[in-house]
LODO-519023 format. One record per residue (C-alpha): residue number from 1; chain; residue in three letters; x, y, z. Coordinates in steps of 0.02 Angstrom, whole numbers, m for minus. Example, Ala and Ser with C-alpha at 12.3 -4.5 7.8 and 13.67 -1.06 7.14 Angstrom:
<nodes>
i->1; ch->A; aa->ala; east->615; north->m225; up->390 .
i->2; ch->A; aa->ser; east->684; north->m53; up->357 .
</nodes>
This chain:
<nodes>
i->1; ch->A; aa->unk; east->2716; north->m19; up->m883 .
i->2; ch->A; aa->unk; east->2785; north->m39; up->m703 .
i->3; ch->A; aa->unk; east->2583; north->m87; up->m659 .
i->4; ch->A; aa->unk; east->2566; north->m204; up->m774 .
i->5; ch->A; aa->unk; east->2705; north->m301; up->m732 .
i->6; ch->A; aa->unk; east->2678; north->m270; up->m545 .
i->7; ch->A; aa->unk; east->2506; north->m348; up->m586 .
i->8; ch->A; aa->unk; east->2574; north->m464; up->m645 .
i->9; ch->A; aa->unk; east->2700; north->m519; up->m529 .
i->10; ch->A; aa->unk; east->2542; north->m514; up->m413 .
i->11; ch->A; aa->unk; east->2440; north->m675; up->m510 .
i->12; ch->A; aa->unk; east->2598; north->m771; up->m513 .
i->13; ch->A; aa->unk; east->2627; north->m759; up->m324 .
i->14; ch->A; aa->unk; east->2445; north->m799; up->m293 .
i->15; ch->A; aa->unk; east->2462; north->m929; up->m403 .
i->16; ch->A; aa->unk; east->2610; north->m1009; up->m300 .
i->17; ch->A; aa->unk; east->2527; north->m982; up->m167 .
i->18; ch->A; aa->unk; east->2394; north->m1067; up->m206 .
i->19; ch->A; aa->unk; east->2486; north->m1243; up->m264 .
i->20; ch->A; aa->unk; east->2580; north->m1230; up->m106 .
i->21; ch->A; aa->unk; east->2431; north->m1231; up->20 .
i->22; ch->A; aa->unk; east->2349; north->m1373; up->m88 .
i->23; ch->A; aa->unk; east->2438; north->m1546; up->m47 .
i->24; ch->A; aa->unk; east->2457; north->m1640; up->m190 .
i->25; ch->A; aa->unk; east->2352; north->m1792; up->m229 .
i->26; ch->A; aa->unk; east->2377; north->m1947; up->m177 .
i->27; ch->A; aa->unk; east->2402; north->m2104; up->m291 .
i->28; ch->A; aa->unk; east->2258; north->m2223; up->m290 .
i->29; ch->A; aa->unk; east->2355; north->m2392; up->m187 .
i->30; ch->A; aa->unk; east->2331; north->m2548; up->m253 .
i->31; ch->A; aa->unk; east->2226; north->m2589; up->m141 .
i->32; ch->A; aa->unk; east->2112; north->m2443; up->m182 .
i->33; ch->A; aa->unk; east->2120; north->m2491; up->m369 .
i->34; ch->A; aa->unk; east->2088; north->m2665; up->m363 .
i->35; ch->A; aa->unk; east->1918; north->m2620; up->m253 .
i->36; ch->A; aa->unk; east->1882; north->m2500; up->m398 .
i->37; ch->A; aa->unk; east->1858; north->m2651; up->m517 .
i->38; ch->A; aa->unk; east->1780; north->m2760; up->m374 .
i->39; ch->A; aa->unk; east->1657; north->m2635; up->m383 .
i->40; ch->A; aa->unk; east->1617; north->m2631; up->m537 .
i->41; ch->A; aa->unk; east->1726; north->m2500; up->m621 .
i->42; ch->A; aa->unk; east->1771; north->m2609; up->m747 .
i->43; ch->A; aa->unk; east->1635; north->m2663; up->m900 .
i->44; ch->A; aa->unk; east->1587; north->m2842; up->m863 .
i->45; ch->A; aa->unk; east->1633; north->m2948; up->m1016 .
i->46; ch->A; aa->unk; east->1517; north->m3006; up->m1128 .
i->47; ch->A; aa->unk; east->1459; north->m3190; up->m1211 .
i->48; ch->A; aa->unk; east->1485; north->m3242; up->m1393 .
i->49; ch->A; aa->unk; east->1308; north->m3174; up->m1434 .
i->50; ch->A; aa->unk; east->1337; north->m2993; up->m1352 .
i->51; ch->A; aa->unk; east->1264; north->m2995; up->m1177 .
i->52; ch->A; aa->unk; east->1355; north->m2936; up->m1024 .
i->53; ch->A; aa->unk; east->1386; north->m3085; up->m916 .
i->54; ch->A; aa->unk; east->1310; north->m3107; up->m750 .
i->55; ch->A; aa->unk; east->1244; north->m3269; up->m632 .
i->56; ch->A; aa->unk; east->1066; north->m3212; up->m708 .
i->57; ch->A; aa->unk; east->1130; north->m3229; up->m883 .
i->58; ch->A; aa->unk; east->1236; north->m3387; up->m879 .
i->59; ch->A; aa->unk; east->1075; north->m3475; up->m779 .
i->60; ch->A; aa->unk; east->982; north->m3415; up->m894 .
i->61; ch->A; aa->unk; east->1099; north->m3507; up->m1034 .
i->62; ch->A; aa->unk; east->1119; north->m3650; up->m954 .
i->63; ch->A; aa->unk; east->939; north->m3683; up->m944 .
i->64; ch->A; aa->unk; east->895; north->m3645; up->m1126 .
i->65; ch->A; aa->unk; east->1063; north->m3752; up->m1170 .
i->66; ch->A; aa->unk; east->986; north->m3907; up->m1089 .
i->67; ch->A; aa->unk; east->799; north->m3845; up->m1180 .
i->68; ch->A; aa->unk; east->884; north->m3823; up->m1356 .
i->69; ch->A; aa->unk; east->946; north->m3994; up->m1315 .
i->70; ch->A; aa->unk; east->811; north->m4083; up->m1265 .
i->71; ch->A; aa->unk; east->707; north->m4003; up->m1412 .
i->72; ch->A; aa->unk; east->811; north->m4037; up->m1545 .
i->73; ch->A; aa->unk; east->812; north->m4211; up->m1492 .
i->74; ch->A; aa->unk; east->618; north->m4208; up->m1494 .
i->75; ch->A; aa->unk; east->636; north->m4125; up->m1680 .
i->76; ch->A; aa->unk; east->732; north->m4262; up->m1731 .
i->77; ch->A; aa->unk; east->610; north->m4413; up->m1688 .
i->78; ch->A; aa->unk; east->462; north->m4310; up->m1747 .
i->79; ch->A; aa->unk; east->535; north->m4291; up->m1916 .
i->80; ch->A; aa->unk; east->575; north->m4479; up->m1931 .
i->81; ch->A; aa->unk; east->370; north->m4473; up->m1873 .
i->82; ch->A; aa->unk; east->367; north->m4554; up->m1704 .
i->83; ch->A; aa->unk; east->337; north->m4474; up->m1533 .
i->84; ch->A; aa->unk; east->474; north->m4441; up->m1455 .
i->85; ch->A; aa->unk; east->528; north->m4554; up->m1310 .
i->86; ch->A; aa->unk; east->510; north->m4387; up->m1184 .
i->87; ch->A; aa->unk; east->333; north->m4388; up->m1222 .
i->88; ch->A; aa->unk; east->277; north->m4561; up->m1227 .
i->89; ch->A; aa->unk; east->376; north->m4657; up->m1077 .
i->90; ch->A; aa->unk; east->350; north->m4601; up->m895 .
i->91; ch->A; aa->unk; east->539; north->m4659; up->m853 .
i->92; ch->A; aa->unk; east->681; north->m4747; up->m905 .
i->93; ch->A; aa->unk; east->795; north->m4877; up->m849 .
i->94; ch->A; aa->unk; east->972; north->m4865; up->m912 .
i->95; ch->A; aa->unk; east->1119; north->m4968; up->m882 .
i->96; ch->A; aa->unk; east->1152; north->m5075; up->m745 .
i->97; ch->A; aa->unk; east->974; north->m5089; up->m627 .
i->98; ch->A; aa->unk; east->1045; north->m5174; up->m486 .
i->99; ch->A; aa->unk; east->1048; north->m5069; up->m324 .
i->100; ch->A; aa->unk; east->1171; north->m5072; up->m198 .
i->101; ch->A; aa->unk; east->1134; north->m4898; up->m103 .
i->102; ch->A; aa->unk; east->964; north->m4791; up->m124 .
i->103; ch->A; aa->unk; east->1051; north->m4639; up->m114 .
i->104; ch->A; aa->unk; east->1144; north->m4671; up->m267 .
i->105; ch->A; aa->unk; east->1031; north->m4787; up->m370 .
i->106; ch->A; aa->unk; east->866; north->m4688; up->m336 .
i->107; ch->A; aa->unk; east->824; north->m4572; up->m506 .
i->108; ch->A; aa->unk; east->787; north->m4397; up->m421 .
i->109; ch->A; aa->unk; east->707; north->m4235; up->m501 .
i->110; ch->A; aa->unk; east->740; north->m4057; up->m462 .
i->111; ch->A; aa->unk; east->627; north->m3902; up->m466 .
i->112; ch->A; aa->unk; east->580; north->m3893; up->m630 .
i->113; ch->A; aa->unk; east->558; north->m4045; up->m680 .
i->114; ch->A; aa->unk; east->728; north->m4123; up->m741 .
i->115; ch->A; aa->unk; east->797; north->m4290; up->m705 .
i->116; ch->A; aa->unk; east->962; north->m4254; up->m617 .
i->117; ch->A; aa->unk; east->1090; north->m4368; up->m703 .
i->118; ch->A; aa->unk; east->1227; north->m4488; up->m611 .
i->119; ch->A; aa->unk; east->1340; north->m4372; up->m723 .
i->120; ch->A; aa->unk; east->1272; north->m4203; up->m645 .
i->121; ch->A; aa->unk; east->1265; north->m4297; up->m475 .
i->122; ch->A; aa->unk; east->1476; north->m4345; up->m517 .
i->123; ch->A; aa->unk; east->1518; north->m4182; up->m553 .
i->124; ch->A; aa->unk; east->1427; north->m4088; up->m391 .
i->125; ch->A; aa->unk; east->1601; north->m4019; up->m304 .
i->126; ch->A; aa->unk; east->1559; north->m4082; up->m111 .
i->127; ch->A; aa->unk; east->1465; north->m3921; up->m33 .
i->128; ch->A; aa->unk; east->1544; north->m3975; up->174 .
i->129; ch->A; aa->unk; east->1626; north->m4103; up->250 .
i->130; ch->A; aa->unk; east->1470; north->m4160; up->326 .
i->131; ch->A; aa->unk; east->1366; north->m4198; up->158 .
i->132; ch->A; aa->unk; east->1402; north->m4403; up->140 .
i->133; ch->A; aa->unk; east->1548; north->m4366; up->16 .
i->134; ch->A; aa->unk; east->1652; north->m4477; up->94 .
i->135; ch->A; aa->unk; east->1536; north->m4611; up->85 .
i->136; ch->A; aa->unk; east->1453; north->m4616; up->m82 .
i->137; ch->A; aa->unk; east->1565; north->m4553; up->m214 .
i->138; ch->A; aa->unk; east->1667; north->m4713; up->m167 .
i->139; ch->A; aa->unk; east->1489; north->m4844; up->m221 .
i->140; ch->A; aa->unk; east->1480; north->m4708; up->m375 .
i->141; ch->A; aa->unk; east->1675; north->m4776; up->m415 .
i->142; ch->A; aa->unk; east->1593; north->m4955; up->m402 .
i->143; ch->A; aa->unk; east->1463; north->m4894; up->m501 .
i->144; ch->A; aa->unk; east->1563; north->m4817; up->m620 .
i->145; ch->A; aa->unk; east->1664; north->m4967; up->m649 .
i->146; ch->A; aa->unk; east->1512; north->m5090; up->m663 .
i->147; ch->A; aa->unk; east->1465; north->m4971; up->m823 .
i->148; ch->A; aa->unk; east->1641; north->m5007; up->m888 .
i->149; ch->A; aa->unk; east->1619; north->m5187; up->m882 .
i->150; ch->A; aa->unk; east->1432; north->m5193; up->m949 .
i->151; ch->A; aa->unk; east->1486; north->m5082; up->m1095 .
i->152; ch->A; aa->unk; east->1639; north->m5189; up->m1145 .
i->153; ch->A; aa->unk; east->1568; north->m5328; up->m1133 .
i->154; ch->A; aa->unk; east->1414; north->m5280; up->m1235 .
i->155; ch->A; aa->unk; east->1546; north->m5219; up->m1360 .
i->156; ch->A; aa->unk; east->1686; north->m5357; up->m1372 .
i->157; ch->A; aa->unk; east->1636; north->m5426; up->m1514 .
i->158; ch->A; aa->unk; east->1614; north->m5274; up->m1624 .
i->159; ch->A; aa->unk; east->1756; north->m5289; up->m1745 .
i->160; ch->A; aa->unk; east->1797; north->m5153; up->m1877 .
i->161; ch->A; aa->unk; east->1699; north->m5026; up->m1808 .
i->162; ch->A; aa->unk; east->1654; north->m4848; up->m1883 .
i->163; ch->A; aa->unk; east->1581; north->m4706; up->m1759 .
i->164; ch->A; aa->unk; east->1465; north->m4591; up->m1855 .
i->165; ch->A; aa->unk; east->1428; north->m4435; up->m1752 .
i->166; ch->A; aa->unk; east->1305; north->m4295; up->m1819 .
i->167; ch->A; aa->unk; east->1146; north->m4178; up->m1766 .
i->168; ch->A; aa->unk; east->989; north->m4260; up->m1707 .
i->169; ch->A; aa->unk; east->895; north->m4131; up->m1776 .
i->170; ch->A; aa->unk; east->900; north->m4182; up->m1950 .
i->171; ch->A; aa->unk; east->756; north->m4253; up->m2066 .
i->172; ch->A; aa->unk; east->725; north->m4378; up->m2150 .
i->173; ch->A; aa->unk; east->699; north->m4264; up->m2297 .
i->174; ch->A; aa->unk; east->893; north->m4168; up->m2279 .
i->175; ch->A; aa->unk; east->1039; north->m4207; up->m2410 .
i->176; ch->A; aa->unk; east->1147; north->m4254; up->m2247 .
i->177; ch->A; aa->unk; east->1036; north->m4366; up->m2182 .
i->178; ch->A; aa->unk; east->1023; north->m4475; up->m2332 .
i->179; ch->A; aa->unk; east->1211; north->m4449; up->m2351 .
i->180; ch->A; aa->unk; east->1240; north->m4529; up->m2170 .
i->181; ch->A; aa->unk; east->1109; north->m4677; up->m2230 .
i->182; ch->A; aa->unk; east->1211; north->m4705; up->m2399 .
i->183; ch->A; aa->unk; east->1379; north->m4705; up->m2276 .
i->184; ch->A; aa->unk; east->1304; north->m4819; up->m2158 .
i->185; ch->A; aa->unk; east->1256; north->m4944; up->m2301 .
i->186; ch->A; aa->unk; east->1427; north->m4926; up->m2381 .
i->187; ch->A; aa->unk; east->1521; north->m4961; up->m2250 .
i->188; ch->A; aa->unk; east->1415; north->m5130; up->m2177 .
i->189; ch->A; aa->unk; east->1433; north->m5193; up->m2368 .
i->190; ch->A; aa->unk; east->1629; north->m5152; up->m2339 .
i->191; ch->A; aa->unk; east->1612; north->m5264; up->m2169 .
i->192; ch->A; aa->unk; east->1630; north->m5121; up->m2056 .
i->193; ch->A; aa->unk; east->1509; north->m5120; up->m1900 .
i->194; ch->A; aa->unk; east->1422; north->m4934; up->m1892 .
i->195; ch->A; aa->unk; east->1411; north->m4860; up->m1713 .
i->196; ch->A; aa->unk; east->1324; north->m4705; up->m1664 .
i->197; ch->A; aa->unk; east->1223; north->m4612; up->m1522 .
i->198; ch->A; aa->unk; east->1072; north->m4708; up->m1553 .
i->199; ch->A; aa->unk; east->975; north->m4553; up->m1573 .
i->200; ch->A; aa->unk; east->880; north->m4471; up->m1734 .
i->201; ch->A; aa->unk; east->935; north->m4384; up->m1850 .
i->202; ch->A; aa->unk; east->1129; north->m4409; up->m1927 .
i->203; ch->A; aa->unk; east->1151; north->m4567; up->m1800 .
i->204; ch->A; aa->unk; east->961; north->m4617; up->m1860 .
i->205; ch->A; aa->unk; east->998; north->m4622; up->m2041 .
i->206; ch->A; aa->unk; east->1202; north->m4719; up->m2004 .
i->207; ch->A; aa->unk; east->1106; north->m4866; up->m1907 .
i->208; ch->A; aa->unk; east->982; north->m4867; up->m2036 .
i->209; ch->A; aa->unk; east->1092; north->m4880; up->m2174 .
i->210; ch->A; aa->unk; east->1189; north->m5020; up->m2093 .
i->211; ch->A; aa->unk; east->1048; north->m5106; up->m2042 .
i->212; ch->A; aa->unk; east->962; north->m5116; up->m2205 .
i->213; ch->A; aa->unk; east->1115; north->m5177; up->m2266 .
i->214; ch->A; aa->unk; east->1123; north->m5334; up->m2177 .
i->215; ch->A; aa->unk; east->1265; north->m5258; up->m2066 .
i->216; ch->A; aa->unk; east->1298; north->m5233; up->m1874 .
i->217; ch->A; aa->unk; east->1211; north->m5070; up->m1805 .
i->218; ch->A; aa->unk; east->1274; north->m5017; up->m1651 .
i->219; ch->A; aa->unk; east->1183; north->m4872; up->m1544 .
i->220; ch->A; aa->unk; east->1282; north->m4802; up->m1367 .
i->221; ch->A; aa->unk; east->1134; north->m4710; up->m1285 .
i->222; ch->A; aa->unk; east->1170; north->m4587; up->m1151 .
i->223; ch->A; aa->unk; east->1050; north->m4539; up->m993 .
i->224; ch->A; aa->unk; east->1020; north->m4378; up->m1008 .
i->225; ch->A; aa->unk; east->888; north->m4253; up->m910 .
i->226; ch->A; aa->unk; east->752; north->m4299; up->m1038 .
i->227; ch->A; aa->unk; east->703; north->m4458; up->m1079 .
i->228; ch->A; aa->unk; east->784; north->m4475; up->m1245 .
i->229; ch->A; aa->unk; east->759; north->m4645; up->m1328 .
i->230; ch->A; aa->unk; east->843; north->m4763; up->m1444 .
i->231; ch->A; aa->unk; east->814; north->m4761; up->m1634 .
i->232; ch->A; aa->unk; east->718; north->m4907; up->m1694 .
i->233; ch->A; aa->unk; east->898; north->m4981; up->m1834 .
i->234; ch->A; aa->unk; east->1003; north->m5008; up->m1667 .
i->235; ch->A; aa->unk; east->1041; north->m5211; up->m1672 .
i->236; ch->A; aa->unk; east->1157; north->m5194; up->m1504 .
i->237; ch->A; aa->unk; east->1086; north->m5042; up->m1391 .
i->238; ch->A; aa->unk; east->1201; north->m5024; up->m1245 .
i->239; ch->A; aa->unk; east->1136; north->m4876; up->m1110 .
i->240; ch->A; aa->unk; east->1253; north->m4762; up->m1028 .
i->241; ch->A; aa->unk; east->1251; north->m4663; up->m876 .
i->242; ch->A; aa->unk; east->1414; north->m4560; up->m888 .
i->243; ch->A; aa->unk; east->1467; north->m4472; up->m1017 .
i->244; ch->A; aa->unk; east->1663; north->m4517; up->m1013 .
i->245; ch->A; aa->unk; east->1614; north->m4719; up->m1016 .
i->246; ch->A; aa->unk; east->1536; north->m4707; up->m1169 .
i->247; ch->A; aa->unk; east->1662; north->m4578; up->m1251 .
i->248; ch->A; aa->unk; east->1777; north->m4726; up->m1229 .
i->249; ch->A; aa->unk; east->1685; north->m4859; up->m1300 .
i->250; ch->A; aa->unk; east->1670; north->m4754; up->m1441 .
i->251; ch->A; aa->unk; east->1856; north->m4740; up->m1465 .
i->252; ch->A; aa->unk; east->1897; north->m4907; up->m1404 .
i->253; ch->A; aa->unk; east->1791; north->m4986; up->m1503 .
i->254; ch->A; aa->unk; east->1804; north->m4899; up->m1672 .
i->255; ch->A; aa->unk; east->1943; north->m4877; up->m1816 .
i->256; ch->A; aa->unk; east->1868; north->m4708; up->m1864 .
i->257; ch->A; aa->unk; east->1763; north->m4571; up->m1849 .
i->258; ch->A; aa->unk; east->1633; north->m4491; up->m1987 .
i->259; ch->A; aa->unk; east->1581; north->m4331; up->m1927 .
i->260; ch->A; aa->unk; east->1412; north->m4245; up->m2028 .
i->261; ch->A; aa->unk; east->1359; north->m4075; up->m1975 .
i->262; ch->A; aa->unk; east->1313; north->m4062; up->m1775 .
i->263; ch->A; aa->unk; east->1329; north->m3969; up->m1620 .
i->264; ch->A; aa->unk; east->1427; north->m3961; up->m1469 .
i->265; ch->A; aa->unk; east->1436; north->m4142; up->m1447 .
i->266; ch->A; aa->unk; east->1483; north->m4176; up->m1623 .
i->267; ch->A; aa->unk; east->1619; north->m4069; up->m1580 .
i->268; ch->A; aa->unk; east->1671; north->m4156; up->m1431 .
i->269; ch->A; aa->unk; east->1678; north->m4326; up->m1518 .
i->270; ch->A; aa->unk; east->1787; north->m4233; up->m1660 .
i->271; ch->A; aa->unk; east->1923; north->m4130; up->m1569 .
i->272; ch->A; aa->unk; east->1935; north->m4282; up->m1402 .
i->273; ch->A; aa->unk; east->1984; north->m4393; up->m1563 .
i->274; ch->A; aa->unk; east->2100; north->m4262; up->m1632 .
i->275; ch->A; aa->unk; east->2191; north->m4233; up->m1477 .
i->276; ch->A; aa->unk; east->2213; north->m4427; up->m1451 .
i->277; ch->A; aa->unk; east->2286; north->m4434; up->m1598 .
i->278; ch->A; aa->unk; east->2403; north->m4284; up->m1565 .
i->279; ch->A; aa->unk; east->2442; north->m4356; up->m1407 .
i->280; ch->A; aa->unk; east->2502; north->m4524; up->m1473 .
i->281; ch->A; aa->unk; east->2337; north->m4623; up->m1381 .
i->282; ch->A; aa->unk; east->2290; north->m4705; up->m1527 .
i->283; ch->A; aa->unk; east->2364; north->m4722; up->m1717 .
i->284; ch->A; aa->unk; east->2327; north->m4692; up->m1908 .
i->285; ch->A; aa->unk; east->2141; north->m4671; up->m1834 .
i->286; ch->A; aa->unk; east->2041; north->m4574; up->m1975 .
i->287; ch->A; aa->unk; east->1950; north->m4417; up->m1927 .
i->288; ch->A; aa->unk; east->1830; north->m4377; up->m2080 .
i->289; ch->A; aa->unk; east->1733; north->m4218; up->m2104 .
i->290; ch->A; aa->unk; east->1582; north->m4248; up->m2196 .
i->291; ch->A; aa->unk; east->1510; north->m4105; up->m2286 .
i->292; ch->A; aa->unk; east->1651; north->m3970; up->m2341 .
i->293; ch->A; aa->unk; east->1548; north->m3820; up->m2339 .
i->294; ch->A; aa->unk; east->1465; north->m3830; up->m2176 .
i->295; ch->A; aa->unk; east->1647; north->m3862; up->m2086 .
i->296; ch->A; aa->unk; east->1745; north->m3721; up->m2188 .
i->297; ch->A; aa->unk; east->1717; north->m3583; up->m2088 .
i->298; ch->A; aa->unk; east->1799; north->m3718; up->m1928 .
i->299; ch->A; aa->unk; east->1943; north->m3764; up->m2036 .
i->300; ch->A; aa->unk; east->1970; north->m3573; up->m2101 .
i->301; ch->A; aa->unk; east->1992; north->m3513; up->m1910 .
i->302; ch->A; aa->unk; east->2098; north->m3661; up->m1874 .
i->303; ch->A; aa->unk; east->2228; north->m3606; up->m2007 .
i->304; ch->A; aa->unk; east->2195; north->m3438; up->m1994 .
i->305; ch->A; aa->unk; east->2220; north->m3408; up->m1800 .
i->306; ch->A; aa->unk; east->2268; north->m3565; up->m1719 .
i->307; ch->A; aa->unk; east->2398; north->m3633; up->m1825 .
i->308; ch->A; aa->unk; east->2448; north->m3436; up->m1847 .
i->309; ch->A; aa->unk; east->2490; north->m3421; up->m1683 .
i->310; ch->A; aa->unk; east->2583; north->m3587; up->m1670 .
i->311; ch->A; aa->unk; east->2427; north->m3665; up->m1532 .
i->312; ch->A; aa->unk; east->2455; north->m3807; up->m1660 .
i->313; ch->A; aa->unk; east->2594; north->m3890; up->m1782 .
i->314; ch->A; aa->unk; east->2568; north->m3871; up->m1993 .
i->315; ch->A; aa->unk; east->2530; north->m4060; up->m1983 .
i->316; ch->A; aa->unk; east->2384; north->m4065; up->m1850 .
i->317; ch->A; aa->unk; east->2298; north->m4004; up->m2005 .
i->318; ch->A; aa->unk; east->2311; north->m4156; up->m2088 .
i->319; ch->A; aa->unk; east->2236; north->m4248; up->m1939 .
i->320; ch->A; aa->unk; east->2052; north->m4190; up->m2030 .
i->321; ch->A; aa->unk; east->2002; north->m4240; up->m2190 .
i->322; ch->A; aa->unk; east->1860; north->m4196; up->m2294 .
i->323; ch->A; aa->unk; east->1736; north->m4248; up->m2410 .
i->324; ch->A; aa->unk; east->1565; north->m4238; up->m2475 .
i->325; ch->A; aa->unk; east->1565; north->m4418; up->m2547 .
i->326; ch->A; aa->unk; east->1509; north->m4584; up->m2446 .
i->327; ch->A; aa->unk; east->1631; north->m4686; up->m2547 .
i->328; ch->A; aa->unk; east->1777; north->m4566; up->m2529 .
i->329; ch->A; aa->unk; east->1725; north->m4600; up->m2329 .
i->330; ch->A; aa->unk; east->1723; north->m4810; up->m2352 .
i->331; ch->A; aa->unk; east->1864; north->m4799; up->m2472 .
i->332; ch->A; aa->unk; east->1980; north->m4686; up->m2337 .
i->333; ch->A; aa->unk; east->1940; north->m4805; up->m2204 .
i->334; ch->A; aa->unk; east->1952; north->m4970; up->m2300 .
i->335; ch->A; aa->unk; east->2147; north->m4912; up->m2352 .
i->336; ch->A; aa->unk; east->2196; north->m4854; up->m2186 .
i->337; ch->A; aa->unk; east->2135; north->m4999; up->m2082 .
i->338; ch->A; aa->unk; east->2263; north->m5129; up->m2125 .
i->339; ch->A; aa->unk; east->2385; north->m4996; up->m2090 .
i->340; ch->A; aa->unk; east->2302; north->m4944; up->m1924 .
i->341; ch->A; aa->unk; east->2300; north->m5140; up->m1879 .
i->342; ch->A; aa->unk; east->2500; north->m5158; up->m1926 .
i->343; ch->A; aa->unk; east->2534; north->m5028; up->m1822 .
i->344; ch->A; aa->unk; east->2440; north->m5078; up->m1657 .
i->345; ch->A; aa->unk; east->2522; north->m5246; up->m1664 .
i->346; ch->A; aa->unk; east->2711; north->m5185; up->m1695 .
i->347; ch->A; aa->unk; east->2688; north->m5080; up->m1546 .
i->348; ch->A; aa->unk; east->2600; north->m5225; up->m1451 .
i->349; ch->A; aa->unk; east->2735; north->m5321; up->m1484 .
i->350; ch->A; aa->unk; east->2879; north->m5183; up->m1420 .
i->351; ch->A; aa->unk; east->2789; north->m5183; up->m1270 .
i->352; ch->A; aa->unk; east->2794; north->m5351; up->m1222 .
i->353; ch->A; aa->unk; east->2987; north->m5378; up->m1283 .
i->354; ch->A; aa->unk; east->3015; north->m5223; up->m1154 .
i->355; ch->A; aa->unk; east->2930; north->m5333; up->m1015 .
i->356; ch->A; aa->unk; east->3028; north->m5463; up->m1062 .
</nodes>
């Protein structure tokens, strides 16, 4: 008995011992956790399709972005049975054409074979002090402002006008396409003016609708990397080099927006309209959803996680309305632009009896 607890004794001792001469471990620092994740301890996040993100991957998006682009563009003409403007003209010529500096006006191309924009060439941060930053983003302002004043005064006279946004990659032969074409006609009969991208597809089948009706068809191309083309119902084509000049012709010169099925940049159109609205930039402007099935799933995640969480108010809901009828769409807008009118000339008015 006395052994065994002798023994025992013994192994607790050692045991002591042994935690004694052993220092304790150290705490990772800060510093020594935050190289961890530097160094990859932590799982790189992933993209909306599942793939770990690194430079490789998001080049790799980028380029087949600008491809999906440029062939859905293609799609679109084909359908409509032309060649599409990419394939058939060498190079285009939008906007204004008078030069003022080479190194801004010239149209250059980079390694694989894209046009580089004025927008991409805008948007290039300024790599050193040394690079002629200082001297020609001021001629792009000039530039920039030049495509102001060609586009509004292409533009002035459109009166009542109706933006119709939608895919270019959609036929001839698809419900939505002869839906925008019955919505273009509609609305010229109603003695709106229909303006669009000027591409196929959705913005094809608007012009041609208006156009066929005797009515004003209005196309706002854009330059793009690809030689993209207008559609052949455009009555008043007007080209565009930046992107943010012709987002604001479209809102300036329209009383609503019909938005069919589309992409990224029917998106754009759709939520830069919403948030004017929300931010009190323009007034009883109608945003109309055309085709309730394809934009459920948008409106479900809107009211089931963004209004939820209180990113919006109960009534920015009521901002978008929706329909699968091209007279619900002329009927909407013919009733709210009076009202639209009234109200941009009572607040005209305040503003000049505050000046006073």
């Amino acid at each position: 008995m006395n052994g065994s607890l002798d023994s025992s004794m013994a192994k607790t001792t050692a045991k002591q011992s042994t935690k004694e001469s052993v220092p304790p471990a150290a705490k990772p620092t800060a510093t020594v956790q935050s190289k961890a994740r530097l160094s990859g301890a932590t799982k790189a996040p992933r993209t909306a399709s599942g793939k770990r993100v690194n430079p490789q991957v998001l080049k790799q998006a980028s380029a087949a972005a600008l491809a999906g682009t440029r062939e859905r563009n293609e799609a679109g003409h084909r359908m409509a049975g032309r060649t599409p403007p990419s394939e058939s003209t060498p190079e285009r010529q939008p906007g204004v054409t008078r030069k003022v500096d080479q190194s801004l006006r010239d149209t250059p191309v980079d390694m694989i074979g894209n046009t580089i924009t004025e927008d991409e060439k805008l948007l290039q941060a300024p790599k050193s002090s040394e690079d002629g930053y200082t001297t020609t983003d001021p001629w792009r302002v000039m530039r920039i402002t030049a495509e102001f004043v060609e586009g509004m005064d292409a533009l002035a006279s459109v009166r009542r006008g109706v933006s119709i946004f939608g895919s270019a990659r959609t036929s001839p032969d698809d419900p939505m396409y002869q839906a925008a074409e019955e919505t273009g006609r509609l609305l010229a009969e109603a003695g709106f003016t229909v303006v669009t991208g000027a591409g196929p597809g959705v913005m094809e089948a608007a012009n041609r609708g208006a156009k066929r009706a005797g009515g004003r068809s209005v196309g706002c191309n854009i330059e793009l990397p690809f030689e993209q083309g207008a559609n052949p119902y455009v009555d008043t084509l007007v080209n565009f080099r930046y992107f943010f000049v012709r987002k604001t012709m479209f809102v300036k010169y329209s009383n609503a927006f019909v938005i069919f099925p589309g992409g990224f940049g029917t998106l754009d159109e759709m939520f830069e309209a919403i948030t004017l609205i929300q931010t009190g930039k323009i007034y009883q402007f109608p945003v109309i959803l055309f085709g309730r099935a394809y934009w459920a799933g948008l409106v479900r995640w809107l009211q089931s996680r963004v209004l939820v969480e209180r990113k919006i108010s109960p009534g920015d809901l009521d901002l978008l309305i929706m329909t699968d009828d091209p007279r619900e769409v002329v009927a909407t807008i013919a009733q709210s632009y009076p009202a639209e009118m009234r109200t941009v000339e009572k607040r005209a008015i305040s503003a000049r009896s505050r000046k006073a």
